[in-house]
MARFINU-996003 format. One line per field, with one value per atom (N, C-alpha, C): residue in three letters; x, y, z. Coordinates in steps of 0.02 Angstrom, whole numbers. Layout:
! MARFINU-996003
residu	ALA	...
east	X	...
north	Y	...
up	Z	...
END
This chain:
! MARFINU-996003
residu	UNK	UNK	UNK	UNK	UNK	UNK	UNK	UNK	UNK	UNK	UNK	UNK	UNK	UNK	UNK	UNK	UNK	UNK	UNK	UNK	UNK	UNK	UNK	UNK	UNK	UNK	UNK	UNK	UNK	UNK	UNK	UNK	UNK	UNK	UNK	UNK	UNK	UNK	UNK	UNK	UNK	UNK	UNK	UNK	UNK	UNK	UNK	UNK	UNK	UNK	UNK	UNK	UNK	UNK	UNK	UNK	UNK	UNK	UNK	UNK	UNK	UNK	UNK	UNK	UNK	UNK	UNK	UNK	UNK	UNK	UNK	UNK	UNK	UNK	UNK	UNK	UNK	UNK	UNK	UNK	UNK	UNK	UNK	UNK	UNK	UNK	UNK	UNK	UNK	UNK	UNK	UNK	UNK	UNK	UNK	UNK	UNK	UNK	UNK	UNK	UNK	UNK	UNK	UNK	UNK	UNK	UNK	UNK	UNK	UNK	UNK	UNK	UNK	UNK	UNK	UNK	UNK	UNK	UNK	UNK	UNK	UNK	UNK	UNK	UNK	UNK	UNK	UNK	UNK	UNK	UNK	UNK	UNK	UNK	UNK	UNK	UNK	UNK	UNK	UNK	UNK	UNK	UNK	UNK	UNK	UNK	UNK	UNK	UNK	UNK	UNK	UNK	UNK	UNK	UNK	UNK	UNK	UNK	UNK	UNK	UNK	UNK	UNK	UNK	UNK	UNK	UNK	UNK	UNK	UNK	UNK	UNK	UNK	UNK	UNK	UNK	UNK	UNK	UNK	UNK	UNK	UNK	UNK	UNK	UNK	UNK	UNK	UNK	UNK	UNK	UNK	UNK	UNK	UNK	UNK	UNK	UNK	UNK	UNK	UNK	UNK	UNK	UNK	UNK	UNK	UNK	UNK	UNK	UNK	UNK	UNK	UNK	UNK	UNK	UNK	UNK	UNK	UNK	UNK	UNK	UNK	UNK	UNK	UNK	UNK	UNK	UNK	UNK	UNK	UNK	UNK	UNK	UNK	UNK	UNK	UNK	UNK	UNK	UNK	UNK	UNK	UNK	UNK	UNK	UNK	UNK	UNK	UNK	UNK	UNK	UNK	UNK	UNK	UNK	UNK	UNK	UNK	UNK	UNK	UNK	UNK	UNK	UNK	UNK	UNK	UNK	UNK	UNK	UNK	UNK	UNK	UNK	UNK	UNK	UNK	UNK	UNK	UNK	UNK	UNK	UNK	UNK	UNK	UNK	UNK	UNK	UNK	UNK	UNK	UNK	UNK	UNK	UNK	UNK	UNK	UNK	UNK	UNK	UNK	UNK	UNK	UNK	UNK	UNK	UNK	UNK	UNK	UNK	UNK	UNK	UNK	UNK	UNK	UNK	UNK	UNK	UNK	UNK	UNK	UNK	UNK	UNK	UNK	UNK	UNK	UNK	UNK	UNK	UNK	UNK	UNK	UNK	UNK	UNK	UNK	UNK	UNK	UNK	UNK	UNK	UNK	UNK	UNK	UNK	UNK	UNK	UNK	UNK	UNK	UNK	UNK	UNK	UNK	UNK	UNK	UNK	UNK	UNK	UNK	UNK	UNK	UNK	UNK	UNK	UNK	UNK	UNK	UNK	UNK	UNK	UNK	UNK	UNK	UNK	UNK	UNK	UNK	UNK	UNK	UNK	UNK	UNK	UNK	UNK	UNK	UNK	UNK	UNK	UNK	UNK	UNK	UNK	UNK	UNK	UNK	UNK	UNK	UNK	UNK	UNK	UNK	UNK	UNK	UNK	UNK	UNK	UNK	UNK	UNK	UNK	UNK	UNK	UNK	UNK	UNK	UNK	UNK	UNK	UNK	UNK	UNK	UNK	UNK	UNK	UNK	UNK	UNK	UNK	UNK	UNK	UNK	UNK	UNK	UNK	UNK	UNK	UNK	UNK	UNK	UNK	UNK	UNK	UNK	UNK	UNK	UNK	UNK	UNK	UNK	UNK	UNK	UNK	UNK	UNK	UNK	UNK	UNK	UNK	UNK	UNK	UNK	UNK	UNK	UNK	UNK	UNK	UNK	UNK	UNK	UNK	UNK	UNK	UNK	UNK	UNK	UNK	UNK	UNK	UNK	UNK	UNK	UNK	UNK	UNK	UNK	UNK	UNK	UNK	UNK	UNK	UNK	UNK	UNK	UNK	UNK	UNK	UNK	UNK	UNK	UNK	UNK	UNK	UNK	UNK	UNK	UNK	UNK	UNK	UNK	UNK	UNK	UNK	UNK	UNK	UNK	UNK	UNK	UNK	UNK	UNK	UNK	UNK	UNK	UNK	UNK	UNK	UNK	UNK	UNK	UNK	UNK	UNK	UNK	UNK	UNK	UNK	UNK	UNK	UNK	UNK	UNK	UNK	UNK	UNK	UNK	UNK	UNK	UNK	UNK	UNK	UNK	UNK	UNK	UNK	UNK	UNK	UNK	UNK	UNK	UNK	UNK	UNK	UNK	UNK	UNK	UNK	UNK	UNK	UNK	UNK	UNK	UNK	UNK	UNK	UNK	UNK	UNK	UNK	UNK	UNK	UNK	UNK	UNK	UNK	UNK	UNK	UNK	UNK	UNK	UNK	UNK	UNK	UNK	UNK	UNK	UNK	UNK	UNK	UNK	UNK	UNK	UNK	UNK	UNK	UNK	UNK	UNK	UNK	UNK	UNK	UNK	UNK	UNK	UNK	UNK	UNK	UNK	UNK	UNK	UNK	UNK	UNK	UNK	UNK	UNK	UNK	UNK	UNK	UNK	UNK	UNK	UNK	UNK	UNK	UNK	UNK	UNK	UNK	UNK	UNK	UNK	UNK	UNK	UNK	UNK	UNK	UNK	UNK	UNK	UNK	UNK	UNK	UNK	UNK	UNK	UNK	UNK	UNK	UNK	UNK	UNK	UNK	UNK	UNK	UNK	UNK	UNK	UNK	UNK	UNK	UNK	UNK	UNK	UNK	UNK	UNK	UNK	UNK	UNK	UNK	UNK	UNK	UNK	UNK	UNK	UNK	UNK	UNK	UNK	UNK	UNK	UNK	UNK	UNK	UNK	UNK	UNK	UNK	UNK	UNK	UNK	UNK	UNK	UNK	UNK	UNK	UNK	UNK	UNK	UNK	UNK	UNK	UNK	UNK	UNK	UNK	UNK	UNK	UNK	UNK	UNK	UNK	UNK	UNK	UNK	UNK	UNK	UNK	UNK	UNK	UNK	UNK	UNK	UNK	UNK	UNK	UNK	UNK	UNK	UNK	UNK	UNK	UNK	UNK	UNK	UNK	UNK	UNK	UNK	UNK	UNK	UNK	UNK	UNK	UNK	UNK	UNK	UNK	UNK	UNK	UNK	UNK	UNK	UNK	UNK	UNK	UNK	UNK	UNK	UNK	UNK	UNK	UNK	UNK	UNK	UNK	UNK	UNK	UNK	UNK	UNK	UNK	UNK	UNK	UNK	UNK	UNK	UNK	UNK	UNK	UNK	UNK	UNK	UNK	UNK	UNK	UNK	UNK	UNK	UNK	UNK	UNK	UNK	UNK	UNK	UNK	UNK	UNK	UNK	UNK	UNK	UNK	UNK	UNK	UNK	UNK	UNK	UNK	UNK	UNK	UNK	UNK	UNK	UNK	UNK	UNK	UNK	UNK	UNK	UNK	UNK	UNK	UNK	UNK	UNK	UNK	UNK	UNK	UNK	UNK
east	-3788	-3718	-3686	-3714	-3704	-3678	-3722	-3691	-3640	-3617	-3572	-3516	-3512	-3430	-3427	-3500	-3491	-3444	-3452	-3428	-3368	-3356	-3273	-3238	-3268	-3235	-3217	-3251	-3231	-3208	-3200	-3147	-3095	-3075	-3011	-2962	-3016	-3003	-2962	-2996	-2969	-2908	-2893	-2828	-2786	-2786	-2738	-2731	-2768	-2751	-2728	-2754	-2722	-2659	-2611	-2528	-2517	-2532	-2523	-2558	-2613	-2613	-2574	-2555	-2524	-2433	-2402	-2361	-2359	-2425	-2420	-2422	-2463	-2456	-2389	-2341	-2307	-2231	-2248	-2207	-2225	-2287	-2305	-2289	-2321	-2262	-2177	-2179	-2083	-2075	-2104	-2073	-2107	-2152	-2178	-2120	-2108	-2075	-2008	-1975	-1904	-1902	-1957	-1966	-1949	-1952	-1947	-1889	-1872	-1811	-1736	-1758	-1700	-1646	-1572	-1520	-1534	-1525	-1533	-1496	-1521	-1489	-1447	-1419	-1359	-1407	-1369	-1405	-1358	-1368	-1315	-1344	-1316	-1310	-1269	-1273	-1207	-1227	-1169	-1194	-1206	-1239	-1257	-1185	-1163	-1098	-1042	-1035	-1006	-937	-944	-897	-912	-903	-894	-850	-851	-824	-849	-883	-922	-984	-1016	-1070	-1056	-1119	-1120	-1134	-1111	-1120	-1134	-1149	-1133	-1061	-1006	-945	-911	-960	-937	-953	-928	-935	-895	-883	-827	-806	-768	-744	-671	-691	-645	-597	-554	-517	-470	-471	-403	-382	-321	-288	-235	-230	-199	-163	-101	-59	-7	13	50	104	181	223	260	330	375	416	468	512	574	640	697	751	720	771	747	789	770	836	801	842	827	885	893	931	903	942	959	1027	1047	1105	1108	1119	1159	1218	1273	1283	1262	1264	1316	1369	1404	1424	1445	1450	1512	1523	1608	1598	1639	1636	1674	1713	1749	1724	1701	1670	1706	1791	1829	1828	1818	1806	1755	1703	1643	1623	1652	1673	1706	1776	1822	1791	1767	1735	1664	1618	1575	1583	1649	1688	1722	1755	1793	1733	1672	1624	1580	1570	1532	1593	1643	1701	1696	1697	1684	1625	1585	1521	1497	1545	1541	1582	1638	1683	1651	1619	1559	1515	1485	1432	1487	1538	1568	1583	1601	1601	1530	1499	1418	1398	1440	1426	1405	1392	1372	1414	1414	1442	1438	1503	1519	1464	1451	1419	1348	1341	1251	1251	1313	1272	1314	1258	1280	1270	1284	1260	1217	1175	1093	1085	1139	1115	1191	1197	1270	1238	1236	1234	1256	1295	1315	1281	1249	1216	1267	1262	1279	1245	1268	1196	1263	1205	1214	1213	1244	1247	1180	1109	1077	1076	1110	1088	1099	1062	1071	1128	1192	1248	1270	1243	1280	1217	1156	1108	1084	1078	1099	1154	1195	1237	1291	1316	1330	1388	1454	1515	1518	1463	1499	1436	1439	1397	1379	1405	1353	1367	1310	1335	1377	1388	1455	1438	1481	1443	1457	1398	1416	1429	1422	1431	1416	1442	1443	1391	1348	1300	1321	1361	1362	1308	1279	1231	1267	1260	1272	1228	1191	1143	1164	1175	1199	1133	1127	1077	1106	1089	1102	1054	1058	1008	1061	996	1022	988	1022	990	990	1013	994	936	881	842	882	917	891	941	994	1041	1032	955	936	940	909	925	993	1044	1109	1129	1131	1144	1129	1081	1051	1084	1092	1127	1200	1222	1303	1300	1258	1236	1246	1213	1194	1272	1301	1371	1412	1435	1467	1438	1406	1393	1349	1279	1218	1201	1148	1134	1055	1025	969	949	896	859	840	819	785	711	722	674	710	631	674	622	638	591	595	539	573	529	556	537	557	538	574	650	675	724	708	652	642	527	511	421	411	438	416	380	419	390	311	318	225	198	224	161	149	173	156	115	115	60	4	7	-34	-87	-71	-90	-119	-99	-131	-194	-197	-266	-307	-287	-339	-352	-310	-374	-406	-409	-450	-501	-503	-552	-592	-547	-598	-636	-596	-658	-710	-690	-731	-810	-794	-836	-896	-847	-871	-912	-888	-915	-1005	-987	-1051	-1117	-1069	-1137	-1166	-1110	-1131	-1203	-1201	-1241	-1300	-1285	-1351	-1409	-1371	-1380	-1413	-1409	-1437	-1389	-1306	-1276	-1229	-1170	-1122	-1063	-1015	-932	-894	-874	-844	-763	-714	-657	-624	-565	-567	-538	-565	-537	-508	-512	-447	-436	-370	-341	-308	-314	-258	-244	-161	-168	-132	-105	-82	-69	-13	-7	6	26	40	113	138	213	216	170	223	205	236	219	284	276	317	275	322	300	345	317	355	360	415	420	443	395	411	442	363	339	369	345	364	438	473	549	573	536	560	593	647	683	678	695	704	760	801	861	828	892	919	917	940	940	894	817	753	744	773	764	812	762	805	776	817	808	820	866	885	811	749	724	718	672	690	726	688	698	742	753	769	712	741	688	618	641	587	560	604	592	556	493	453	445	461	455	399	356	292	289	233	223	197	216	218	163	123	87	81	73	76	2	-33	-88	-88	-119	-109	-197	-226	-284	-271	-362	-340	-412	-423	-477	-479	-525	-550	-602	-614	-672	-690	-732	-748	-814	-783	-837	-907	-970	-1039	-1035	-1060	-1090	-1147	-1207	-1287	-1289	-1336	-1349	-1398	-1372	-1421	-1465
north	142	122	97	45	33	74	155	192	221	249	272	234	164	133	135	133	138	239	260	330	340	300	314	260	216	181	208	235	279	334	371	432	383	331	284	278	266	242	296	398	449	431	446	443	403	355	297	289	307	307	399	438	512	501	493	503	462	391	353	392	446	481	537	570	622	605	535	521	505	459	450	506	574	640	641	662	697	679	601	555	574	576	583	674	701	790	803	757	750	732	669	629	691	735	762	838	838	915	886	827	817	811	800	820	873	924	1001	1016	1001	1038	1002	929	898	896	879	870	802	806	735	678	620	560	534	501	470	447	444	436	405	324	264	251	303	298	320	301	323	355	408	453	407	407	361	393	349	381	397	405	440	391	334	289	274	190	186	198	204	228	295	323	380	372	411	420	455	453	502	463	476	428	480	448	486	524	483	533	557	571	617	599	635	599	603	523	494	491	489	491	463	452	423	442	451	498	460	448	430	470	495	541	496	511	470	524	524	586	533	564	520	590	538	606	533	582	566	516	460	451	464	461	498	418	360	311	269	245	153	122	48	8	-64	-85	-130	-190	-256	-310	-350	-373	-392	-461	-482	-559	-586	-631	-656	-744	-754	-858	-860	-924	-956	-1021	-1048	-1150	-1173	-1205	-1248	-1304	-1358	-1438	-1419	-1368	-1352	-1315	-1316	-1261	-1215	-1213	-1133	-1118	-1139	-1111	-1085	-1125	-1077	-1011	-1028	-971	-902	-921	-876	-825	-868	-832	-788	-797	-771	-707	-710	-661	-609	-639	-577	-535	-565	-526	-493	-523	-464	-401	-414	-358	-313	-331	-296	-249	-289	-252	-186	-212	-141	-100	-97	-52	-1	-40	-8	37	0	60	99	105	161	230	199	251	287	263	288	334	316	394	340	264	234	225	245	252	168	137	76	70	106	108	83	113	93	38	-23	-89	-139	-195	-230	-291	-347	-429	-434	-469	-475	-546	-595	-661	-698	-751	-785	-870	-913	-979	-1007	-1091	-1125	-1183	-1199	-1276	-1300	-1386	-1438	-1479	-1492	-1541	-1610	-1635	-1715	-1766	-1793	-1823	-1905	-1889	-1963	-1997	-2017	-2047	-2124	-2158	-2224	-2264	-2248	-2272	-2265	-2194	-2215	-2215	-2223	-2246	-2306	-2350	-2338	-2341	-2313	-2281	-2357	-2398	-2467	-2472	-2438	-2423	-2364	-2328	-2251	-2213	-2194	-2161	-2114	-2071	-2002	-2014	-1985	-1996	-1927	-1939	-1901	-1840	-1797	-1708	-1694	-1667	-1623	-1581	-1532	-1465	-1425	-1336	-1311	-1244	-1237	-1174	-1111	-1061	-1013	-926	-921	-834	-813	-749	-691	-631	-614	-573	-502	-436	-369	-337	-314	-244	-179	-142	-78	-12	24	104	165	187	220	297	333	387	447	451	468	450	454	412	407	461	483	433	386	341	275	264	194	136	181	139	139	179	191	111	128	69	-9	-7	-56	-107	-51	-80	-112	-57	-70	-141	-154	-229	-291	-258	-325	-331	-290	-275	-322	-305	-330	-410	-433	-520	-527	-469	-479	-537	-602	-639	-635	-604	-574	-525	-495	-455	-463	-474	-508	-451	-383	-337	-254	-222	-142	-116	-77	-49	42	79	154	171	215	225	298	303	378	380	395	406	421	469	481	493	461	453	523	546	586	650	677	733	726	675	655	631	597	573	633	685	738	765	778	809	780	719	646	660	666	687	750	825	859	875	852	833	791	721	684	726	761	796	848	871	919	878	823	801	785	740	714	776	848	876	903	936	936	896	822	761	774	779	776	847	891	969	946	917	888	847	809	791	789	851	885	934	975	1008	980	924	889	862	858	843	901	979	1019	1034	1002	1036	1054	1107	1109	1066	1102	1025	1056	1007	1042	1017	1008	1020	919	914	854	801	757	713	667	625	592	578	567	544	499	443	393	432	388	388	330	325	269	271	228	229	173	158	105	90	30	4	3	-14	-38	26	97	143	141	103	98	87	63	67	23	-33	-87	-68	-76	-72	-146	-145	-242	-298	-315	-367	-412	-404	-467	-498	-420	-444	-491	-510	-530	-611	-618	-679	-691	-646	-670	-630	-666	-664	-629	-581	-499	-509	-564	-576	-553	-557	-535	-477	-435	-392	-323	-263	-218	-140	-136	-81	-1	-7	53	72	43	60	99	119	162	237	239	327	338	294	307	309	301	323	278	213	147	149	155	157	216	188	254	237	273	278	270	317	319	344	357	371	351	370	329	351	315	315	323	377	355	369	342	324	338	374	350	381	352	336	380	408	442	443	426	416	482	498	567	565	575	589	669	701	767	754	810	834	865	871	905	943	992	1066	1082	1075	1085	1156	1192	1261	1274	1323	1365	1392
up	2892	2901	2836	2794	2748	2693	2674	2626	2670	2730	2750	2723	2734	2716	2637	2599	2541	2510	2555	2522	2579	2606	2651	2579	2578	2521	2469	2443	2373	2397	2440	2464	2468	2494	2493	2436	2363	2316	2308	2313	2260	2294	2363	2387	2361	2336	2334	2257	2199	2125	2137	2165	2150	2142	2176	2172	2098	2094	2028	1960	1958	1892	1883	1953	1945	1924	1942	1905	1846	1814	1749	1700	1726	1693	1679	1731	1751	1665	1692	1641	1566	1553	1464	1462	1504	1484	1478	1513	1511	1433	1413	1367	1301	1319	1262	1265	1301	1294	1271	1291	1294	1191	1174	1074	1082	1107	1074	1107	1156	1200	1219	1212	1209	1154	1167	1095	1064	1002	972	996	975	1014	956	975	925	838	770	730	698	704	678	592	555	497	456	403	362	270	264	205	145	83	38	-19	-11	-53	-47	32	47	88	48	93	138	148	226	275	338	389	387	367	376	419	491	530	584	606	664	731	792	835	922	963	1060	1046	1007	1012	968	906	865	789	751	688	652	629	618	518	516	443	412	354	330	273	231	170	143	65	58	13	1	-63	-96	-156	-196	-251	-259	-303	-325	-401	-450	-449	-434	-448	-489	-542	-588	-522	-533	-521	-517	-472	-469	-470	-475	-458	-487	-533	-561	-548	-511	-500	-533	-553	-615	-593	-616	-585	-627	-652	-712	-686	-739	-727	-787	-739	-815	-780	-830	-825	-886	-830	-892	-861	-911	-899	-928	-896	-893	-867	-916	-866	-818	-780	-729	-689	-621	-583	-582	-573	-579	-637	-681	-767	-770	-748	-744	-719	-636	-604	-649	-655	-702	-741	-790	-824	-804	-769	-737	-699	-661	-621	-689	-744	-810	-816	-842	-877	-829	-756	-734	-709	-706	-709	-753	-803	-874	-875	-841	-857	-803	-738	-675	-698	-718	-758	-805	-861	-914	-867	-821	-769	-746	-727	-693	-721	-799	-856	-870	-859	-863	-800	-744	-698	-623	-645	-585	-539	-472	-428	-400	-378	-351	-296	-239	-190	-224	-260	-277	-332	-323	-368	-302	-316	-283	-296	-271	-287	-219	-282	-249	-252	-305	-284	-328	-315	-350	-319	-376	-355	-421	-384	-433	-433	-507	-504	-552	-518	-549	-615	-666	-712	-694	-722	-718	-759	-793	-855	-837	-854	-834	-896	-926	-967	-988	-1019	-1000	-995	-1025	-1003	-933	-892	-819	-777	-802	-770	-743	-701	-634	-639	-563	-550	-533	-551	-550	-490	-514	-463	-441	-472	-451	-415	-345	-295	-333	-383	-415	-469	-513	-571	-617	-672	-706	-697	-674	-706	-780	-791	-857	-849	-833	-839	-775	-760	-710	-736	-696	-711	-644	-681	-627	-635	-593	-615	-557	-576	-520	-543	-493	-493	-461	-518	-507	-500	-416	-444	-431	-476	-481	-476	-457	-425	-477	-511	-579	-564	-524	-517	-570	-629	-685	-746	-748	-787	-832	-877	-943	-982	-929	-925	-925	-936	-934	-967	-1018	-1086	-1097	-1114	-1142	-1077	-1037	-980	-990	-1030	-1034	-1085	-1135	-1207	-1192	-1148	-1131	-1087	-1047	-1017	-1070	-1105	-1156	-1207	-1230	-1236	-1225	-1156	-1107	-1070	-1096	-1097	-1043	-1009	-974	-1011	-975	-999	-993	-933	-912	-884	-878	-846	-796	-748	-690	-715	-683	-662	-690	-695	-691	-643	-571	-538	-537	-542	-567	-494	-464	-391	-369	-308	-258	-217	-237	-181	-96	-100	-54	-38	-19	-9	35	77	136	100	58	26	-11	-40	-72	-24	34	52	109	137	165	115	39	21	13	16	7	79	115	197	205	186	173	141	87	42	81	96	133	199	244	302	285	209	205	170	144	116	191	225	283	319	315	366	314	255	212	219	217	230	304	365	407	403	393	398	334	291	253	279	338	370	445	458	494	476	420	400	380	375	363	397	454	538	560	544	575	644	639	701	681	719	695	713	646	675	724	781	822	806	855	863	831	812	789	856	877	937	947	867	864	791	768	701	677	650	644	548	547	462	456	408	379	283	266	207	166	107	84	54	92	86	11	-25	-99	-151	-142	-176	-230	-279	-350	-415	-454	-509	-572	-594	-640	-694	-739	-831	-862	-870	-949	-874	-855	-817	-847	-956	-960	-984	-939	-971	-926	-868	-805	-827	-805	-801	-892	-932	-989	-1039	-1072	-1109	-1115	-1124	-1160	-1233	-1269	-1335	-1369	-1330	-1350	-1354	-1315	-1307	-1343	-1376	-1387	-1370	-1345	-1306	-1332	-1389	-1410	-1448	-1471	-1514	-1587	-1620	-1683	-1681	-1640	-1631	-1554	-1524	-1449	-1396	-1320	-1288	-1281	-1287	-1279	-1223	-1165	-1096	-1054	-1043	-1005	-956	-898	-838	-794	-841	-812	-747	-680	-644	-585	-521	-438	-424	-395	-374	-288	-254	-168	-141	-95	-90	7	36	109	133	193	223	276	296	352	385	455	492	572	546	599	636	671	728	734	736	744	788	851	906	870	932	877	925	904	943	918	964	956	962	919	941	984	1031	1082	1060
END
């Protein structure tokens, strides 16, 4: 009796581990075939070089582009400035008002159209006589004025370059007292930065189509796109003329033609996603 339960026992055992090896098989052939037959799984890395925002991901692979193109300028705009002083605020005034008259008149003869100058700033300061005779102020709540400081700030949009300089001189002429700024710019961005845009999505699929191939899959269809560009597409001349007498300055140079324009810079970004297509 004894070996009988001993060999019902072990017939017990095959029954009851059989089903548990035939799943553990079942599991290590899956996981061995799904190497040869399955699509790759996501591969969270990125090209060595290739910029970041560049990889491949579950939904696609993603990329990044920026293009950057230098075109000539069509517009400089110029901001010019006449200070004058009178122990009289309407004297001061007066006169402030003759000479920047004088001096829009001069631009009109030059081809500048009224519409394109304008006042960009006008303030009057007071000085103050401190000095130790009415210091402190004994009977009198303020003390003496000296004098009246009036600016008025002209800017002007010079859509002729070649008129800049000649413009400039006639400023100083006509009793400019400063410069503020000269900015040389576009009239109009849309045209560069459409080609600005063009270049960058061919760079980006370019990119993506690169590591795609590297991947061993192909690029599929693109699924989404942002772009974007940059607000301050200009370009400065004589930073360090800024806020400084004209007196210093001469503009006509030896030969003519001091003033270079130089070139705009427009710059815009562009982010893509591209679908994968595994081969059959």
């Amino acid at each position: 009796m004894p070996a009988q339960k001993t060999a019902e026992s072990c017939s017990s055992c095959r029954n009851t581990f059989a089903p548990v090896i035939g799943i553990i098989l079942i599991a290590l052939l899956s996981a061995f075939l799904s190497q040869y037959f399955a699509p790759p799984k996501a591969i969270n890395s990125y090209i060595t070089g290739g910029g970041s925002g560049n990889g491949i991901s579950d939904e696609g692979i993603s990329v990044r582009a920026t293009s950057t193109i230098y075109i000539e300028p069509d517009l400089a705009i110029v901001t010019f400035g006449i200070t004058t002083y009178d122990n009289k605020i309407d004297a001061a005034q007066r006169k402030n008002s003759e000479k920047m008259k004088e001096v829009i008149e001069a631009f009109k003869t030059l081809g500048i159209e009224e519409m394109n100058m304008q006042t960009s700033n006008y303030n009057v300061y007071t000085s103050y006589d401190y000095s130790d005779d009415t210091w402190p102020f004994k009977e009198k709540d303020v003390p003496e004025v000296e004098y009246y400081e009036v600016s008025h700030m002209l800017t002007v949009r010079i859509e002729n370059l070649e008129n800049v300089e000649e413009l400039l001189n006639v400023a100083v002429e006509k009793g400019v007292t400063n410069i503020s700024s000269i900015e040389f710019t576009l009239k109009d961005f849309a045209e560069a930065r459409e080609k600005a845009y063009l270049k960058a999505v061919e760079t980006a699929k370019a990119r993506a189509d690169y590591i795609a191939k590297g991947l061993g899959v192909n690029l599929g269809p693109v699924l989404s796109l942002t772009a974007s560009h940059d607000d301050y597409d200009y370009s400065w001349y004589g930073s360090s003329m800024a806020n400084q007498s004209v007196q210093f300055q001469d503009f006509s140079g030896s030969g003519g033609g001091s003033i270079s324009t130089g070139e705009i810079e427009v710059k815009v970004n562009v982010n893509a996603r591209y679908g994968i297509e595994y081969s059959k």
